[in-house]
Chimera marker file (.cmm) of the C-alpha trace (Angstrom):
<marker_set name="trace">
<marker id="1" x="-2.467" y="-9.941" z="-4.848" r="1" g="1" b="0" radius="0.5"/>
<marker id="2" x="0.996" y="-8.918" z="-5.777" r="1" g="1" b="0" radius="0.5"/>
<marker id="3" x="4.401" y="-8.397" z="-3.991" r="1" g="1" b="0" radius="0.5"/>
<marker id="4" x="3.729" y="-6.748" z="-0.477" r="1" g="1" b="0" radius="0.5"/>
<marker id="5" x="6.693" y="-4.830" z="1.607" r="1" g="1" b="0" radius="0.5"/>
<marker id="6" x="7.006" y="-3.428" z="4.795" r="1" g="1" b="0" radius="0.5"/>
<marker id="7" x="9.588" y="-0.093" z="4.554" r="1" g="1" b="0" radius="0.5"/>
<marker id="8" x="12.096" y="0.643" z="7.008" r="1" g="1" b="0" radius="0.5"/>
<marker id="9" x="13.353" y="4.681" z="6.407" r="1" g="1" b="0" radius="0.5"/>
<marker id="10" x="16.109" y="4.274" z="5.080" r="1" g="1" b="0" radius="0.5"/>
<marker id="11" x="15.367" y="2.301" z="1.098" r="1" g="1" b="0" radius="0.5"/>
<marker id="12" x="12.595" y="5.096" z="0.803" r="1" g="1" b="0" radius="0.5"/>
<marker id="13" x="14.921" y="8.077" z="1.625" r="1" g="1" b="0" radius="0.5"/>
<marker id="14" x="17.982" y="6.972" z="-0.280" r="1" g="1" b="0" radius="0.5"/>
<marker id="15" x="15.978" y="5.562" z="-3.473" r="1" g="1" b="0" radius="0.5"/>
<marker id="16" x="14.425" y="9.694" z="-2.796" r="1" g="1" b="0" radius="0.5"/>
<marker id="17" x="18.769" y="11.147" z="-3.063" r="1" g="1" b="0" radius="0.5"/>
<marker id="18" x="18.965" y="9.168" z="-6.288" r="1" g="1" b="0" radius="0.5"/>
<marker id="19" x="15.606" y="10.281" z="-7.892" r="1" g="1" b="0" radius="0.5"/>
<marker id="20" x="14.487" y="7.045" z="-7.946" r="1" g="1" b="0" radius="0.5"/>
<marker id="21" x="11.606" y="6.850" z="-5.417" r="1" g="1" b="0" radius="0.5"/>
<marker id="22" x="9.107" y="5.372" z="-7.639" r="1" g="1" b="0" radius="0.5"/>
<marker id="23" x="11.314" y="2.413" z="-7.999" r="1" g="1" b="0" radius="0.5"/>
<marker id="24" x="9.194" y="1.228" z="-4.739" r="1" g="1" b="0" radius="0.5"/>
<marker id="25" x="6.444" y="0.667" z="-7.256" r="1" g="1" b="0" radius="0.5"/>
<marker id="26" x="7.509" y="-2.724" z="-8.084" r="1" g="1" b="0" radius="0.5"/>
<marker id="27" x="5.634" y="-3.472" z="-4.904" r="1" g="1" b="0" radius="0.5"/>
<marker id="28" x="2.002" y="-3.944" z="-5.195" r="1" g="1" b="0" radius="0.5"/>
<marker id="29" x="2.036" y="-2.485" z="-1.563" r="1" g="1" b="0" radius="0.5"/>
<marker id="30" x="3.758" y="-0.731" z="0.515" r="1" g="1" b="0" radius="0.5"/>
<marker id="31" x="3.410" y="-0.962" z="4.566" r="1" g="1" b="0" radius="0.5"/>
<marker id="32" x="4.674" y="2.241" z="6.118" r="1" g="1" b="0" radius="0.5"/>
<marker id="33" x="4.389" y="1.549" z="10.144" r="1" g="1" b="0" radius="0.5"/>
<marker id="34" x="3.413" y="4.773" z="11.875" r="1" g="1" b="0" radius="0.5"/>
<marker id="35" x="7.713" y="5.599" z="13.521" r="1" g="1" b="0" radius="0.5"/>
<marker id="36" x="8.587" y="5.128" z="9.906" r="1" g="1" b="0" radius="0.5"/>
<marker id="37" x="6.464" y="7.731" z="8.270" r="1" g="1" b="0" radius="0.5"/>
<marker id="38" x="7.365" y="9.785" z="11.010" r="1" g="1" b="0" radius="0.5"/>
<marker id="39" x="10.966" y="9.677" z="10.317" r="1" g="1" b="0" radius="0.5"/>
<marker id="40" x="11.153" y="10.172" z="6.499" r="1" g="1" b="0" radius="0.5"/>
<marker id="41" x="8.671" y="12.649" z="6.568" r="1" g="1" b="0" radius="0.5"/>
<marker id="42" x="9.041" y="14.009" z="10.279" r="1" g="1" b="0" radius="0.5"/>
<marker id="43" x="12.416" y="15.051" z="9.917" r="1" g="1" b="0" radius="0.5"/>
<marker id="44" x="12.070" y="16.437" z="6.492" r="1" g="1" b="0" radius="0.5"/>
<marker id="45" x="14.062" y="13.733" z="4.655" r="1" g="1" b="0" radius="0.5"/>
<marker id="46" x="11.380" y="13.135" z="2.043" r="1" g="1" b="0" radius="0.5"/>
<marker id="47" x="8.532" y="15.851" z="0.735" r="1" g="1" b="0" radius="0.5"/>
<marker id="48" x="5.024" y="14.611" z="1.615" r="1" g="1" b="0" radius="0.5"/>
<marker id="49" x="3.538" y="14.926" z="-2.225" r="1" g="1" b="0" radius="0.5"/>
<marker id="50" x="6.451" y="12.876" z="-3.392" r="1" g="1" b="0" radius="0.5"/>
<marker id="51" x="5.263" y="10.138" z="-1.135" r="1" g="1" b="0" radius="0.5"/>
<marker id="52" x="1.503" y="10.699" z="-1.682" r="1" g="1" b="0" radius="0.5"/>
<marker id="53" x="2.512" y="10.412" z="-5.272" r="1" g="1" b="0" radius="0.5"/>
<marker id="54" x="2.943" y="6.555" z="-4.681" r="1" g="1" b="0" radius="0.5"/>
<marker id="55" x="-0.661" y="5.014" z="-4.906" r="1" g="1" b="0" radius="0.5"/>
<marker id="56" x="0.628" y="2.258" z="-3.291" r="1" g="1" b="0" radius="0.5"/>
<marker id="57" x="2.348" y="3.168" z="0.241" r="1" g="1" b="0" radius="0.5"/>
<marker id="58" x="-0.455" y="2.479" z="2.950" r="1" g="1" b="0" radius="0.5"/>
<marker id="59" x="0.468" y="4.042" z="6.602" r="1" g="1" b="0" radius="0.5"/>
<marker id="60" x="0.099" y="2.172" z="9.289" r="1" g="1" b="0" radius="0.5"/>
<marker id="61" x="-0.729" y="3.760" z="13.094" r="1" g="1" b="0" radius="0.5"/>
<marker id="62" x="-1.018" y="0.684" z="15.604" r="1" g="1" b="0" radius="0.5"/>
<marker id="63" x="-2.571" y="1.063" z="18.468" r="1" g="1" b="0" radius="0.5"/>
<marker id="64" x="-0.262" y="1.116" z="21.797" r="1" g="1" b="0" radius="0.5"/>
<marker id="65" x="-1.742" y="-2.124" z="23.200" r="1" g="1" b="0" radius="0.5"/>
<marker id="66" x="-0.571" y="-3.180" z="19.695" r="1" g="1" b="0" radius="0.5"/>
<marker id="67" x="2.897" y="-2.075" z="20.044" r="1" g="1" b="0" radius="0.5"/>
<marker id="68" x="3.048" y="-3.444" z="23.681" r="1" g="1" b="0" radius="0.5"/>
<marker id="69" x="2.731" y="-6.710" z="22.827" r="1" g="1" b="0" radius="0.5"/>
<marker id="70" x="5.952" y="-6.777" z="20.489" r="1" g="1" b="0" radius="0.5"/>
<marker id="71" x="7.949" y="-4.853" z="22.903" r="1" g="1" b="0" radius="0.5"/>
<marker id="72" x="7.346" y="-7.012" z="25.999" r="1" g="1" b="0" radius="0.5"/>
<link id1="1" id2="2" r="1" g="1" b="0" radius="0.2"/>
<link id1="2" id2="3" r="1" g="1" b="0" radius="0.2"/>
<link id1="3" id2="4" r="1" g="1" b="0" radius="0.2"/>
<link id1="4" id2="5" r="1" g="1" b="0" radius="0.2"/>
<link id1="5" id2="6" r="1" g="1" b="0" radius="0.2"/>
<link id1="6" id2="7" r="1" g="1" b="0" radius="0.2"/>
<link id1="7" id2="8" r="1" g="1" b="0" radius="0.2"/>
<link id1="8" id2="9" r="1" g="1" b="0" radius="0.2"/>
<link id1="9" id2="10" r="1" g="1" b="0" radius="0.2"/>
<link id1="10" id2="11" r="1" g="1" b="0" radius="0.2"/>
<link id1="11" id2="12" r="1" g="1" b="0" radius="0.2"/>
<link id1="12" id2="13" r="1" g="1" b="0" radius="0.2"/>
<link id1="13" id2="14" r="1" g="1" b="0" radius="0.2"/>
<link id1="14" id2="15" r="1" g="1" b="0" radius="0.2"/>
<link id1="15" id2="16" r="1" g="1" b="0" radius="0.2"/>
<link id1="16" id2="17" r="1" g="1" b="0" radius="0.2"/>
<link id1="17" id2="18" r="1" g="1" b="0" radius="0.2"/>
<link id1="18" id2="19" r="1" g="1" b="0" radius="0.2"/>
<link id1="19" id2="20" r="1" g="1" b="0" radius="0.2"/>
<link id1="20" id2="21" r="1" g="1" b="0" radius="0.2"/>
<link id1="21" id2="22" r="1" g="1" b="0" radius="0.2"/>
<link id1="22" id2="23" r="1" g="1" b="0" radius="0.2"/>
<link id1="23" id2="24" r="1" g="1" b="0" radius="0.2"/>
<link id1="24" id2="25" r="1" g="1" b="0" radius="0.2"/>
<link id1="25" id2="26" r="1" g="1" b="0" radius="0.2"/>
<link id1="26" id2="27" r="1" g="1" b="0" radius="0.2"/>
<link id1="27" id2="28" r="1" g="1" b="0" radius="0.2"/>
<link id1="28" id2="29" r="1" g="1" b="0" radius="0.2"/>
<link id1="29" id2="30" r="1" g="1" b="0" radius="0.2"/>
<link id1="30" id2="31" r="1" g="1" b="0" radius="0.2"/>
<link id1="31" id2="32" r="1" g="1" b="0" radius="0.2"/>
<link id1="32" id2="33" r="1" g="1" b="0" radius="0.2"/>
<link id1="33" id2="34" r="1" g="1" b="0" radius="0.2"/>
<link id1="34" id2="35" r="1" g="1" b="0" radius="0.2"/>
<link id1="35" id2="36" r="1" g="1" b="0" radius="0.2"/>
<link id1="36" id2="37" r="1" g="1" b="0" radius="0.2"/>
<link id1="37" id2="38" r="1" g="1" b="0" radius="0.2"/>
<link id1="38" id2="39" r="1" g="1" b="0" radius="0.2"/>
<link id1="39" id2="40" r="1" g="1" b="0" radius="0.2"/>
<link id1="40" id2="41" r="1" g="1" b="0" radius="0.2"/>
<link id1="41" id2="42" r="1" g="1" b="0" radius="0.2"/>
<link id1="42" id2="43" r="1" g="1" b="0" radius="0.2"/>
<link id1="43" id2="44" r="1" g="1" b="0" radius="0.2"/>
<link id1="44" id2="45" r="1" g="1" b="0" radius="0.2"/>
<link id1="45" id2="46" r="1" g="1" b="0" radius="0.2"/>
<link id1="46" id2="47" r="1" g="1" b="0" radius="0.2"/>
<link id1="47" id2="48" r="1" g="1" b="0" radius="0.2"/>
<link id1="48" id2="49" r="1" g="1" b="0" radius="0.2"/>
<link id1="49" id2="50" r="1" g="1" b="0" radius="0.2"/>
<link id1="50" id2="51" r="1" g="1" b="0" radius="0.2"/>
<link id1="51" id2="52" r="1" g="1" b="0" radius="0.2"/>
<link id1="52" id2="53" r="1" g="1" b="0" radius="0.2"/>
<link id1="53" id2="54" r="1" g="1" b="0" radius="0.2"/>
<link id1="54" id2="55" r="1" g="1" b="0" radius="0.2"/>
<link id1="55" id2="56" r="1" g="1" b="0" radius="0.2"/>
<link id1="56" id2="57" r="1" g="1" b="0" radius="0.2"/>
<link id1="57" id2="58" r="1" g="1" b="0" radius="0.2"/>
<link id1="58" id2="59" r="1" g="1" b="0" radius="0.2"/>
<link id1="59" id2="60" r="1" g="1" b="0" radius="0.2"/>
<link id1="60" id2="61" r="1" g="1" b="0" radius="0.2"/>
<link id1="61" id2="62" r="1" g="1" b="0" radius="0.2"/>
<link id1="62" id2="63" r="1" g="1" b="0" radius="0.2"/>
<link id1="63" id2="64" r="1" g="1" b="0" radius="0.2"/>
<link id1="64" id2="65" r="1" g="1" b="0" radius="0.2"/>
<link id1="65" id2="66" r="1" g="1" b="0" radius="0.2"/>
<link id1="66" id2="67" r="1" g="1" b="0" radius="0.2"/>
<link id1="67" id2="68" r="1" g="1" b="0" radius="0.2"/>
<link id1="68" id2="69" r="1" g="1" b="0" radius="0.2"/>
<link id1="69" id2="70" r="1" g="1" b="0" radius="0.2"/>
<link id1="70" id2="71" r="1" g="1" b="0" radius="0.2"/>
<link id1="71" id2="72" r="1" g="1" b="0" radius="0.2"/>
</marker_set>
């Protein structure tokens, strides 16, 4: 198992102004929780195929009894 990361919006939208997206594949993995996805791609801040490009992003939808117990 290699490095692992779990991406907030912003890294994977401003490594995307710079052309340097794929820079996120020094990570063996990374996590994209469900709010995050929705917000790079969502708002039309990143293309889709430029992050399906990345063999390594894995999206992440909890469920909501999943997300209550963090927000309690």
């Amino acid at each position: 198992m290699g490095l692992e990361c779990v991406a907030d919006a912003g890294p994977p939208i401003h490594l995307t102004e710079i052309g340097a997206l794929s820079a996120l594949r020094v990570f063996s993995r990374v996590h994209v929780p469900e709010a995050v996805w929705n917000e790079i791609v969502g708002q039309e801040n990143i293309d889709t195929s430029l992050l399906k490009a990345l063999d390594n992003l894995q999206q992440h939808s909890p469920k909501q009894s999943e997300i209550e117990k963090f927000v309690h």
